[in-house]
N, CA, C and O of each residue as an XYZ file, in Angstrom:
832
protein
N     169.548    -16.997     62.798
C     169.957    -17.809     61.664
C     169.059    -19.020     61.567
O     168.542    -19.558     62.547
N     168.900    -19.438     60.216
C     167.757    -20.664     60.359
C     168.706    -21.809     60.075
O     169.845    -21.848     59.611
N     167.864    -22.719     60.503
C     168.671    -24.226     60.433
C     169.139    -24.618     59.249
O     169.447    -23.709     58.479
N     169.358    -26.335     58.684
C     170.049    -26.372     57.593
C     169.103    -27.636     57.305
O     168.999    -28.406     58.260
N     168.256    -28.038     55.910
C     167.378    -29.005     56.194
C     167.914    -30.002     55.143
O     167.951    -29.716     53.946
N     168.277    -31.042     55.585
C     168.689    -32.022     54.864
C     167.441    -33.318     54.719
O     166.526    -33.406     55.538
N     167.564    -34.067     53.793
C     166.672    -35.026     53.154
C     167.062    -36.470     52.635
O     167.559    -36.423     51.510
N     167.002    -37.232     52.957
C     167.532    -38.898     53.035
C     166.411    -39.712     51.975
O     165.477    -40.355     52.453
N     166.625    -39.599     50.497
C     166.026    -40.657     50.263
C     166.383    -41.686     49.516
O     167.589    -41.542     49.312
N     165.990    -42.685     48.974
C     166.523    -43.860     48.444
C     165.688    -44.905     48.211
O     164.519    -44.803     48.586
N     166.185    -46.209     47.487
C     165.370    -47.227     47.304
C     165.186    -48.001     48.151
O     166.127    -48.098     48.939
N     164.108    -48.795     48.390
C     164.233    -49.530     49.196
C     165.046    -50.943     49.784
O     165.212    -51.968     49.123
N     165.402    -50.767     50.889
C     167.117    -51.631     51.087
C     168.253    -50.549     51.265
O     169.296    -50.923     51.803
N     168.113    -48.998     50.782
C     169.158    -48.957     50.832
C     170.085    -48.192     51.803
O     171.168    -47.681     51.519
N     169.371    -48.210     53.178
C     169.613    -47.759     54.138
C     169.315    -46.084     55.021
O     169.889    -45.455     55.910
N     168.118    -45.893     54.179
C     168.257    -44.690     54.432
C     167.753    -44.157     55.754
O     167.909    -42.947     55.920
N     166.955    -45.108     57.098
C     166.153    -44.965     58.545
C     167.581    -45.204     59.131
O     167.867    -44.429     60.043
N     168.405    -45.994     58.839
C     169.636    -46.254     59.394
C     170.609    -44.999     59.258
O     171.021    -44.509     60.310
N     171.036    -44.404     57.971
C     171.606    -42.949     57.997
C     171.111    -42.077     58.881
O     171.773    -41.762     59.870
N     169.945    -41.599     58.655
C     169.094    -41.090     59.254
C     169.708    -40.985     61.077
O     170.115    -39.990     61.677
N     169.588    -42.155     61.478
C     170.012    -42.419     62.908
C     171.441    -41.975     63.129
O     171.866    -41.174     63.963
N     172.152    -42.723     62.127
C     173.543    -42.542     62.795
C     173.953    -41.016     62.201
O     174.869    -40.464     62.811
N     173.353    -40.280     61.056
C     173.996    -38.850     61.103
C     173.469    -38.214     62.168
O     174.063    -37.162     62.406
N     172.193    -38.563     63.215
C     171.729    -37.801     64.057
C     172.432    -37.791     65.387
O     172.328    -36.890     66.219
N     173.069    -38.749     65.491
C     174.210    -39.084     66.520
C     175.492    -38.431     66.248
O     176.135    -37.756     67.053
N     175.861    -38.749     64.796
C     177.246    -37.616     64.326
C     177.417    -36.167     64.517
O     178.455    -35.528     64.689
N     176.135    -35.756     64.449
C     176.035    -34.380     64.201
C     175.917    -33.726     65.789
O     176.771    -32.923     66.165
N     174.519    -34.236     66.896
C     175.054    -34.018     68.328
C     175.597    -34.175     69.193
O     175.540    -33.568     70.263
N     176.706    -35.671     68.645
C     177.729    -35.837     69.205
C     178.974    -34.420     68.919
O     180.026    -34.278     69.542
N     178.550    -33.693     68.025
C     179.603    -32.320     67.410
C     178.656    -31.015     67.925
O     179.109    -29.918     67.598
N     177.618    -31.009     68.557
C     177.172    -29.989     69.277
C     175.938    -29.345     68.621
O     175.220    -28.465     69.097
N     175.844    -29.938     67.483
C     174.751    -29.567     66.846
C     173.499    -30.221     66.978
O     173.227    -31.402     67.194
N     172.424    -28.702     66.716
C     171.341    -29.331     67.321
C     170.266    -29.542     66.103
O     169.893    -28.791     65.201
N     169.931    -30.875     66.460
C     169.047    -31.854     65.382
C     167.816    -31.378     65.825
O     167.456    -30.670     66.765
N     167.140    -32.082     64.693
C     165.825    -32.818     64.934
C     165.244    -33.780     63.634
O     165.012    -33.575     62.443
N     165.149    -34.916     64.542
C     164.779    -36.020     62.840
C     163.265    -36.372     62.782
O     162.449    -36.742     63.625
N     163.215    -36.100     61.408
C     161.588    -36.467     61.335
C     161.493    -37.402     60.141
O     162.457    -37.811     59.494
N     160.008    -37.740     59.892
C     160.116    -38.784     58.391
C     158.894    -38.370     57.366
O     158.063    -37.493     57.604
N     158.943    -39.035     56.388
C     157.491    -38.969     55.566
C     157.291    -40.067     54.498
O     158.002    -40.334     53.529
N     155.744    -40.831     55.070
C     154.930    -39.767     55.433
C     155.094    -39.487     56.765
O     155.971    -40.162     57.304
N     154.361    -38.482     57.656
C     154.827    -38.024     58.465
C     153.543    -39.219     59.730
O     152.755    -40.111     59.415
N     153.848    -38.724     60.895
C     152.571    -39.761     61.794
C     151.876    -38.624     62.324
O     151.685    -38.546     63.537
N     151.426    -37.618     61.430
C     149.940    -36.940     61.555
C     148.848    -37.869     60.790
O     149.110    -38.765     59.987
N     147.807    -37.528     61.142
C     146.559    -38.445     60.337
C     146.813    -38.673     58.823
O     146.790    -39.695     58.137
N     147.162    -36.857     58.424
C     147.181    -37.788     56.747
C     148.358    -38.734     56.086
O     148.211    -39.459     55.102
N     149.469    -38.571     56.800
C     150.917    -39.073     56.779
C     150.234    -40.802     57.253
O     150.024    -41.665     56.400
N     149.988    -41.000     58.707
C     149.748    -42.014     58.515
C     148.513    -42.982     57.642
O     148.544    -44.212     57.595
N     147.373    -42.048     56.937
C     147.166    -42.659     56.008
C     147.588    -42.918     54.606
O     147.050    -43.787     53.920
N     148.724    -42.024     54.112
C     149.612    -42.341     53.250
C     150.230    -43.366     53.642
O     149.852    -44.258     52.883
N     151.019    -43.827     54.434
C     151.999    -44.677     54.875
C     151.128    -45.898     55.126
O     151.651    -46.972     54.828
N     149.996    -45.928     55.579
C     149.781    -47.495     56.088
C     148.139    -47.978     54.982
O     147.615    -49.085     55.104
N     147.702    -47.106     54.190
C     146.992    -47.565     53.465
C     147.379    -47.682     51.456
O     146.704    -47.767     50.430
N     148.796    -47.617     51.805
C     148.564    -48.151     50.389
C     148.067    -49.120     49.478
O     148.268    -49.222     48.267
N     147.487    -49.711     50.131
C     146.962    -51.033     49.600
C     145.319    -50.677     49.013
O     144.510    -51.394     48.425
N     145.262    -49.413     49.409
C     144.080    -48.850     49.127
C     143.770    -47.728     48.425
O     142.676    -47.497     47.910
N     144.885    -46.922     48.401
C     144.783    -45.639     47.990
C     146.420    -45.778     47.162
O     147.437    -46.309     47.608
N     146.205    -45.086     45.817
C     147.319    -45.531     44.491
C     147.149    -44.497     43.572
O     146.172    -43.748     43.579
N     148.207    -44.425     42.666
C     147.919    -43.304     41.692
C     147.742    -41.746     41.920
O     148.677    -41.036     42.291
N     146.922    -41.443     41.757
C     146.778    -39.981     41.663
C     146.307    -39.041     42.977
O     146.395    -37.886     43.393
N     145.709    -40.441     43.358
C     145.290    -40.293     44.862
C     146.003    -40.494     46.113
O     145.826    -39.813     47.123
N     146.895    -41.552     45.986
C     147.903    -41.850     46.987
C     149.113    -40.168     46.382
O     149.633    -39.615     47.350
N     149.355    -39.712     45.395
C     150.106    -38.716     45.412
C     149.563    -37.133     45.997
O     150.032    -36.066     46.391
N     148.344    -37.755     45.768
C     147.932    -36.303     46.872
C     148.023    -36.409     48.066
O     148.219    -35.456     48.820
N     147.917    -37.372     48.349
C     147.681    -37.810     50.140
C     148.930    -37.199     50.421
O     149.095    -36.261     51.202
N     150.192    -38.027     49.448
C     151.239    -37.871     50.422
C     151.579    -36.098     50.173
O     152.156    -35.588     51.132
N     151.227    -35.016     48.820
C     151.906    -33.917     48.486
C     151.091    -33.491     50.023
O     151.786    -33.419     51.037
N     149.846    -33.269     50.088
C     148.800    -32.860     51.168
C     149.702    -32.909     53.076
O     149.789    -32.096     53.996
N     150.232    -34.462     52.822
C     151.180    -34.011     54.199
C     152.235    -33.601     54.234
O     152.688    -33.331     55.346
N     153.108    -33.373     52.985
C     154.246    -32.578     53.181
C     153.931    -31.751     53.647
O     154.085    -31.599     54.859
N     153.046    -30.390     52.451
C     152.724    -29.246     53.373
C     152.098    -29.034     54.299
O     151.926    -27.858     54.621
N     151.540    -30.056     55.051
C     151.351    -30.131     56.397
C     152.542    -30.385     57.046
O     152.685    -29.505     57.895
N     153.282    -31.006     57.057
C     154.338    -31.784     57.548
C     155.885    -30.146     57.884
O     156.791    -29.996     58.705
N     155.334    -29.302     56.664
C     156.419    -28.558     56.508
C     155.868    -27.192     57.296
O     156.646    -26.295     57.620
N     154.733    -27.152     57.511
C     154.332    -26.090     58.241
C     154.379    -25.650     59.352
O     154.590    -24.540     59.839
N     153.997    -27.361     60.000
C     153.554    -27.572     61.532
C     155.144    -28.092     62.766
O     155.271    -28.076     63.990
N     156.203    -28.546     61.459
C     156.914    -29.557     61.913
C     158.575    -28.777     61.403
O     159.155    -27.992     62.153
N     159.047    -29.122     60.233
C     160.113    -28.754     59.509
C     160.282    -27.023     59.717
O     161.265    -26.525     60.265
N     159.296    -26.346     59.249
C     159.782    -25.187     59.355
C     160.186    -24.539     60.637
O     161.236    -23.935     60.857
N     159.301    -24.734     61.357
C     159.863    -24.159     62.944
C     160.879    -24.379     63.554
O     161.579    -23.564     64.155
N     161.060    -25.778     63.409
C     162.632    -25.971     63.567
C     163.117    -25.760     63.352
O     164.024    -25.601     64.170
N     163.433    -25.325     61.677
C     164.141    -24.761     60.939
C     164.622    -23.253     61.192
O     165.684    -22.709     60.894
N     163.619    -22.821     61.765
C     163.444    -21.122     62.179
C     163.972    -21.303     63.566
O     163.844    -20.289     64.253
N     164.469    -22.207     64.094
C     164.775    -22.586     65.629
C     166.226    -22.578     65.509
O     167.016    -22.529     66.452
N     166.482    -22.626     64.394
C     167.836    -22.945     63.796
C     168.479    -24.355     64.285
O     169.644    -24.450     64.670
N     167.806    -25.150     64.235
C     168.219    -26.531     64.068
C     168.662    -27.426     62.614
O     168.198    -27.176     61.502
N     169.435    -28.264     62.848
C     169.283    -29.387     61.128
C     168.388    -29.727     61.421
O     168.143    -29.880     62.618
N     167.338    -30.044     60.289
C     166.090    -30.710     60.231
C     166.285    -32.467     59.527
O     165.624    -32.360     58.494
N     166.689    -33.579     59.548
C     166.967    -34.556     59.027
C     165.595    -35.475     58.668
O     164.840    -36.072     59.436
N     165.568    -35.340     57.039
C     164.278    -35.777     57.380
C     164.469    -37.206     56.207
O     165.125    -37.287     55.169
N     163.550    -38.258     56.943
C     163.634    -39.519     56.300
C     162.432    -39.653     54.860
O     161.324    -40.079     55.188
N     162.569    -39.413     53.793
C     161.963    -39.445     52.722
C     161.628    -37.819     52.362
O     161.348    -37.042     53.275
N     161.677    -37.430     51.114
C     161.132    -36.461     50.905
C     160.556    -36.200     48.835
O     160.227    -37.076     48.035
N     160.600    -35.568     48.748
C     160.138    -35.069     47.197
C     160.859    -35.749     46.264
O     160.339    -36.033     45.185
N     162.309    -36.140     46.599
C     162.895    -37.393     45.519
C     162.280    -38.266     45.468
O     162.048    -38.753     44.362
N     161.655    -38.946     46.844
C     160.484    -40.256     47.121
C     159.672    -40.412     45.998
O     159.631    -41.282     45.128
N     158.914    -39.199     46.230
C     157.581    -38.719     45.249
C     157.877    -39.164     43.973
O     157.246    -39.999     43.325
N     158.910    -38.536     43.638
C     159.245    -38.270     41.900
C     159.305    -39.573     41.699
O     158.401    -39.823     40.900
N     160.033    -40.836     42.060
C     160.454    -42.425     41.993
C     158.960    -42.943     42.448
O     158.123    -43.393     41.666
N     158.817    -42.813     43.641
C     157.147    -43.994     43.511
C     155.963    -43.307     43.113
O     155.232    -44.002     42.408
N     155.684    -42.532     43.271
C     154.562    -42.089     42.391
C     154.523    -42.260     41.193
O     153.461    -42.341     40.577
N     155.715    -42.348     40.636
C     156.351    -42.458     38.798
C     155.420    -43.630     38.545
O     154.375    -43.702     37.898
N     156.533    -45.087     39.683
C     156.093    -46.010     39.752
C     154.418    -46.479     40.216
O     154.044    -47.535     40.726
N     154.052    -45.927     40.038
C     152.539    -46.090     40.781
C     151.809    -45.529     39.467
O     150.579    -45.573     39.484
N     152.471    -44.981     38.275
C     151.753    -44.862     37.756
C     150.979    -43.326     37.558
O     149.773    -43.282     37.315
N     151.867    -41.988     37.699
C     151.657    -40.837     37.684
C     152.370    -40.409     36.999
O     153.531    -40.816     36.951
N     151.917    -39.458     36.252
C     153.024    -38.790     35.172
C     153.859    -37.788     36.302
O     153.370    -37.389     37.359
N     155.288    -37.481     35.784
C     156.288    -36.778     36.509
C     155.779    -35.285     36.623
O     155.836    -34.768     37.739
N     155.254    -34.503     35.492
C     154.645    -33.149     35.422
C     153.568    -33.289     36.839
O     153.818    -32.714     37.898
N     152.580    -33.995     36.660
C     151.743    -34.176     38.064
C     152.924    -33.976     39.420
O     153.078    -33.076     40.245
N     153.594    -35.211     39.186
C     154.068    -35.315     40.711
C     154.657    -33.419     41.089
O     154.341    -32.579     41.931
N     155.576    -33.468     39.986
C     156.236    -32.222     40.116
C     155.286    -30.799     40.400
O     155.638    -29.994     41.263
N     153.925    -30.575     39.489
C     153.579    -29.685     39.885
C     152.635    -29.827     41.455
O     152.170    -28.789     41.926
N     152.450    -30.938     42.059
C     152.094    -31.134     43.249
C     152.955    -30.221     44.092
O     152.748    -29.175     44.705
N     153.969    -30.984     43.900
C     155.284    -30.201     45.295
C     156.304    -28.883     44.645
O     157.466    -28.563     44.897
N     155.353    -28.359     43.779
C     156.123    -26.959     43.148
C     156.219    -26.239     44.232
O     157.308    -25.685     44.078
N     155.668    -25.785     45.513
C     155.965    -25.012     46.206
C     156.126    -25.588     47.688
O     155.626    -24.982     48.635
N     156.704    -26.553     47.829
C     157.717    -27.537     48.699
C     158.952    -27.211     48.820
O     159.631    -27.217     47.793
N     159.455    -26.911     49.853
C     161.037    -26.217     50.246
C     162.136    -27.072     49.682
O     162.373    -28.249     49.954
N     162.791    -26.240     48.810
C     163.638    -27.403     48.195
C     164.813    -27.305     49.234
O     165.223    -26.251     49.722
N     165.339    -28.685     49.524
C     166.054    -28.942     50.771
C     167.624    -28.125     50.399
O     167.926    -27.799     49.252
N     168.524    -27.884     51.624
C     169.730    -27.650     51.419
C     171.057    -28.867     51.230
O     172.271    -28.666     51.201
N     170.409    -29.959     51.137
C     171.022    -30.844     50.992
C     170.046    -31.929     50.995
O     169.224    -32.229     51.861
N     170.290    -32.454     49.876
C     169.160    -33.909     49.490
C     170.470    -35.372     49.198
O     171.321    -35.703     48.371
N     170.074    -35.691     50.068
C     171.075    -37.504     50.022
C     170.224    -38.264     48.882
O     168.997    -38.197     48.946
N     170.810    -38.948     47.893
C     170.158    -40.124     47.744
C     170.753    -40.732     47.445
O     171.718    -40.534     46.707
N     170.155    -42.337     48.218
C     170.948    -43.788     48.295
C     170.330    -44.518     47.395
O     169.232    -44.262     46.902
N     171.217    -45.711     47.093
C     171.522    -46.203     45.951
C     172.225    -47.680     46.216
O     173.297    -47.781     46.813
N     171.435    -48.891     45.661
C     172.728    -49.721     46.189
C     172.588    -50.869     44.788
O     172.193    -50.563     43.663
N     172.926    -51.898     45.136
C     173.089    -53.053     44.106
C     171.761    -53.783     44.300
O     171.398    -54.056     45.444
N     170.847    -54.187     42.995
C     169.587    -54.467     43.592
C     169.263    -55.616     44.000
O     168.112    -55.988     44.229
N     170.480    -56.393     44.144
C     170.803    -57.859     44.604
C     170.559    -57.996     45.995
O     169.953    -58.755     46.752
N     171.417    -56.749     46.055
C     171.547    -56.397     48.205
C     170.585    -55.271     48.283
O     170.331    -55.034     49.464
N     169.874    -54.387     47.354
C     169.339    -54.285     48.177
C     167.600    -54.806     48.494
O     166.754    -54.226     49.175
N     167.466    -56.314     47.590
C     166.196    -57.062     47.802
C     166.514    -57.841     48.943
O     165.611    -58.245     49.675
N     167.905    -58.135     49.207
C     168.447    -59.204     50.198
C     167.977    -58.776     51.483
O     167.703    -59.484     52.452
N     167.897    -57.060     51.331
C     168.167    -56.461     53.040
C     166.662    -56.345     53.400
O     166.282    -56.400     54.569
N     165.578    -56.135     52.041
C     164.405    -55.542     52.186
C     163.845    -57.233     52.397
O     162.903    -57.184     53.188
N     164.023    -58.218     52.101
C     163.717    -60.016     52.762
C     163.835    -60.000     53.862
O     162.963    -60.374     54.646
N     165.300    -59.423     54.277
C     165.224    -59.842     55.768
C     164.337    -59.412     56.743
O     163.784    -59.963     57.695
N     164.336    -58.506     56.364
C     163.524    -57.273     57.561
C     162.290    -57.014     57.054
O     161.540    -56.198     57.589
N     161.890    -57.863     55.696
C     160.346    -57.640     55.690
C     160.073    -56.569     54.753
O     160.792    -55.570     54.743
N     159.119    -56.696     53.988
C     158.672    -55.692     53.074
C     157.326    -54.343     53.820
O     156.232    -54.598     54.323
N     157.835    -53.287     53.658
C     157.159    -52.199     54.391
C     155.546    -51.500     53.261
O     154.599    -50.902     53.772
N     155.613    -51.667     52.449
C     154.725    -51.727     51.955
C     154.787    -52.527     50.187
O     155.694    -53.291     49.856
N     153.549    -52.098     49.203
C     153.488    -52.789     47.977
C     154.259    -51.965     47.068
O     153.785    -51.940     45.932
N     155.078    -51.433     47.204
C     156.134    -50.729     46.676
C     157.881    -51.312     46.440
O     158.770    -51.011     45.643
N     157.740    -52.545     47.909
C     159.078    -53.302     48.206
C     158.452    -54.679     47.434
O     157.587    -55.273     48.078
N     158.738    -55.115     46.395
C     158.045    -56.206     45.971
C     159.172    -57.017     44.780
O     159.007    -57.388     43.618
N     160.331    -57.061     45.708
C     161.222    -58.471     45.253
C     162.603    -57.277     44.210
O     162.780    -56.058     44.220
N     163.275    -58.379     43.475
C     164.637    -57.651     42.889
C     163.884    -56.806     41.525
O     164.383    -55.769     41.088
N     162.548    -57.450     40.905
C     162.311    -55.785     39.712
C     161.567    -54.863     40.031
O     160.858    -54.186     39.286
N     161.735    -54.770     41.529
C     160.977    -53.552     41.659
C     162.400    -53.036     42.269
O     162.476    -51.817     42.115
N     163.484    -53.547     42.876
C     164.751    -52.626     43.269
C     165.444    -52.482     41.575
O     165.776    -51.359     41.192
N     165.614    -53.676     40.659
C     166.267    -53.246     39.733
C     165.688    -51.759     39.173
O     166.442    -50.836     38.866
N     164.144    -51.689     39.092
C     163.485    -50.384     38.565
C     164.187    -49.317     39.537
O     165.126    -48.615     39.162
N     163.722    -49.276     40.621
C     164.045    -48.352     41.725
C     165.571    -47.257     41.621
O     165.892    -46.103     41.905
N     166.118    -48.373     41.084
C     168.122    -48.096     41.364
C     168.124    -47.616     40.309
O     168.975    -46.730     40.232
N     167.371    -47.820     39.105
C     167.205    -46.780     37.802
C     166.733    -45.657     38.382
O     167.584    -45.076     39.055
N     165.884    -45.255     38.359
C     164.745    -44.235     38.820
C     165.758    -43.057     39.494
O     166.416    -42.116     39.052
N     165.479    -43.703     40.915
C     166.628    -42.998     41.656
C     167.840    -42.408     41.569
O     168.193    -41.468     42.281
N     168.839    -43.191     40.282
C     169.581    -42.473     39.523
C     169.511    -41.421     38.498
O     170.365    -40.577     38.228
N     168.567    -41.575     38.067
C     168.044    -40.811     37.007
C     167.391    -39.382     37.556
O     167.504    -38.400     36.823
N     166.749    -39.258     38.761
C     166.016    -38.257     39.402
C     167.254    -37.269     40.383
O     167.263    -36.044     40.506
N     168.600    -38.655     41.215
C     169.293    -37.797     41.500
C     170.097    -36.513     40.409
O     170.300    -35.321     40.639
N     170.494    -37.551     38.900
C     170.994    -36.536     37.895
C     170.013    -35.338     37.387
O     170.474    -34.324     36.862
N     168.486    -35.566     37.611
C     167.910    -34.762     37.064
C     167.779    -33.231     38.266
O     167.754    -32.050     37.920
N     167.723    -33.718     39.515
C     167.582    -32.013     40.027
C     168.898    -31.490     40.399
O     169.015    -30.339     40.818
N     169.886    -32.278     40.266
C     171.412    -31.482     40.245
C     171.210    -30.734     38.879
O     171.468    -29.530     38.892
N     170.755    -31.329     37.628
C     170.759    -30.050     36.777
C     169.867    -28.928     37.066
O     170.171    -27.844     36.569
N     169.055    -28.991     37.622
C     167.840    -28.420     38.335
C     168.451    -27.369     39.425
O     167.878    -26.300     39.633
N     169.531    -27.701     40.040
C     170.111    -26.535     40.707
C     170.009    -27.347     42.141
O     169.935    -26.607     43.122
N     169.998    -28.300     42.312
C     169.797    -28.900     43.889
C     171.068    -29.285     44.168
O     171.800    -29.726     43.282
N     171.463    -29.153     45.453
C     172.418    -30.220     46.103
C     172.280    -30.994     46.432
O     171.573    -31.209     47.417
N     172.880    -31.830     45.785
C     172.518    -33.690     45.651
C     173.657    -34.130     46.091
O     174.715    -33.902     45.503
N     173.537    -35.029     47.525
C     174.957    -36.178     47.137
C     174.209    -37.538     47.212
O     173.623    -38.003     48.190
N     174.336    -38.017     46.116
C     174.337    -39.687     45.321
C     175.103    -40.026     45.910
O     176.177    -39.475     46.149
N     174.396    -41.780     46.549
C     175.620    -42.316     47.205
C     174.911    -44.057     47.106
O     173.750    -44.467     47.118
N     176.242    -44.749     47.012
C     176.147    -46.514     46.575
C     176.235    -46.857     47.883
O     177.326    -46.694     48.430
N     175.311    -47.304     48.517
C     175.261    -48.360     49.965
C     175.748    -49.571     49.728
O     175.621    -50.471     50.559
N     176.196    -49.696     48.887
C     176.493    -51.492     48.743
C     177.326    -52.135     49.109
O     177.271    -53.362     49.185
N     178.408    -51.338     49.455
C     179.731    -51.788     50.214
C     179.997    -51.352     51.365
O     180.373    -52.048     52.309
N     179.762    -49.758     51.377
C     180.159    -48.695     52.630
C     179.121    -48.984     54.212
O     177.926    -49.279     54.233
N     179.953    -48.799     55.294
C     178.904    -49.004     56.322
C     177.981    -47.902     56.340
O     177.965    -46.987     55.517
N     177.242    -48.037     57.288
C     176.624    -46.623     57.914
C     177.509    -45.425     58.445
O     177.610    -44.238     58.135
N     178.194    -46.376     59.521
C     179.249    -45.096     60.304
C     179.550    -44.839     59.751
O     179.141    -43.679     59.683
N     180.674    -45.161     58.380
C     181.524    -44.134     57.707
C     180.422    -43.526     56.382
O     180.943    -43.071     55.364
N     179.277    -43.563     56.484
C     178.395    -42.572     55.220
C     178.020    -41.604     56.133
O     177.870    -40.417     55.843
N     177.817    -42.235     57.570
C     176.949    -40.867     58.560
C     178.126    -39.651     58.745
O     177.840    -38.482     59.004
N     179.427    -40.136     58.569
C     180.876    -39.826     58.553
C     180.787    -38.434     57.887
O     180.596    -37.247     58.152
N     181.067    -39.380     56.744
C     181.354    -38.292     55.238
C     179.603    -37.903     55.192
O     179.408    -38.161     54.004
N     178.697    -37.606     55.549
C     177.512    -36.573     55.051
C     177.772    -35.785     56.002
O     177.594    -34.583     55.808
N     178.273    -36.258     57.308
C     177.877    -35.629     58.528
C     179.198    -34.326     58.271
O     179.043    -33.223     58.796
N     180.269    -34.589     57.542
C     181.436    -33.144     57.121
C     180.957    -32.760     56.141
O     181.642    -31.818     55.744
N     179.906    -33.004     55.300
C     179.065    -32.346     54.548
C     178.565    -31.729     55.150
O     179.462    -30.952     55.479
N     177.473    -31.325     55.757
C     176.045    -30.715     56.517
C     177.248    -30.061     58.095
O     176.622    -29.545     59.020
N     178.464    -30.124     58.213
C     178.969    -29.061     59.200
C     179.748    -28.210     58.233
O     180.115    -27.130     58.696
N     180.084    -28.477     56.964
C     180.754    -28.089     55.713
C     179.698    -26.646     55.688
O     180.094    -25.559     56.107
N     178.447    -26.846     55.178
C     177.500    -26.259     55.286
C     177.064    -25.249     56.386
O     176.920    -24.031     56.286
N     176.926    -25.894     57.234
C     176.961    -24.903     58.666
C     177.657    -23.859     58.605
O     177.229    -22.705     58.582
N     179.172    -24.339     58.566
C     179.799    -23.013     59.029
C     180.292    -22.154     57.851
O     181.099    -21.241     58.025
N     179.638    -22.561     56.301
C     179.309    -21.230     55.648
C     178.019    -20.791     56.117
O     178.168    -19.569     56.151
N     177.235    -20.955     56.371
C     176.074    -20.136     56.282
C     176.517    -19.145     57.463
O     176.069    -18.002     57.555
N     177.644    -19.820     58.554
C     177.700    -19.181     59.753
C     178.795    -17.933     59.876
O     178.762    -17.003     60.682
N     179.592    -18.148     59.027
C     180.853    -17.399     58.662
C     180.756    -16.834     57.361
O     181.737    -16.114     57.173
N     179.937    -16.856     56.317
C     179.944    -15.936     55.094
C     178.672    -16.648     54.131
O     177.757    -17.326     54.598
N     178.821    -16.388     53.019
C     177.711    -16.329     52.023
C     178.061    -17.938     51.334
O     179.183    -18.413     51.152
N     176.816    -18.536     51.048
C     176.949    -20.348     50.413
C     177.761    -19.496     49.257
O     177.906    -18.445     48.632
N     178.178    -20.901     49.520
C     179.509    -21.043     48.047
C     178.258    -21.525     46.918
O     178.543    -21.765     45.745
């Protein structure tokens, strides 16, 4: 049986390295066996997506990053997956669709980049108030030129809404979710009876 690959993404602030952690604790604290990864990924081209944006933008920073998914999904995600593990992975193809947008790429591009990118069995995306979540991305520092004050979260918390409604019509499993009030523990909670929800159909009969 192959694993179950879930996907964490969101705006920035809105907790999604933190989910990430604590569903990975929820889930092998219940016997299940993980493995968490991120993207871009910390192979060469992942980390030159991730640490040279200041250099590489547009059409070019969206190849970099489509270029390490399918690296990322070849070398990394799938085997695990075939290992039958959850695969939990921190950013994925929702990312794309929202900053690349923002960067200035038409959506047809981004999209036909990652046309043949595993569409996940469960895609999270977070969401919060863009008050809190510029407050959280101050404290702790801006991670790249993408985190750049409350109109780039007010844009973001659009975006992100708009992309989660667009691949639920698309046929994806999406759970949308508001960080703005809820802790971690109780979101790692409720995803984490999601993704064993999941499990034990795939394990006991045919997805609903």
């Amino acid at each position: 049986m192959t694993g179950l690959f879930v996907t964490v993404d969101g705006m920035g602030g809105a907790g999604k390295t933190t989910l990430v952690e604590h569903l990975h604790r929820y889930l092998t604290d219940r016997g299940h066996p993980v493995h968490a990864t991120t993207e871009p990924s910390h192979e060469r081209l992942g980390e030159i997506a991730r640490h040279q944006t200041s250099i590489y933008s547009g059409h070019t920073l969206a190849c970099l990053v489509a270029a390490d998914r399918y690296h990322h999904l070849t070398t990394e995600i799938r085997p695990h997956l075939d290992a039958g593990r959850i695969v939990l992975c921190d950013r994925y193809i929702t990312s794309s669709y929202v900053l690349q947008y923002m960067d200035g790429v038409p959506l047809t591009f981004v999209e036909a980049l990652n046309a043949e990118a595993d569409r996940p069995d469960l895609a999270v995306v977070l969401t919060a108030e863009p008050e809190v979540a510029a407050a959280r991305i101050a404290q702790r520092g801006a991670h790249s030129r993408f985190e750049a004050g409350i109109t780039t979260s007010v844009r973001e918390a659009a975006l992100y809404r708009e992309v989660a409604e667009r691949l639920t019509e698309d046929g994806w499993r999406v759970a949308a979710v508001d960080t703005t009030t809820v802790s971690p523990e109780h979101l790692a909670a409720e995803i984490g009876e999601r993704i064993t929800a999941q499990v034990a159909v795939r394990t006991t009969g045919p997805d609903l």
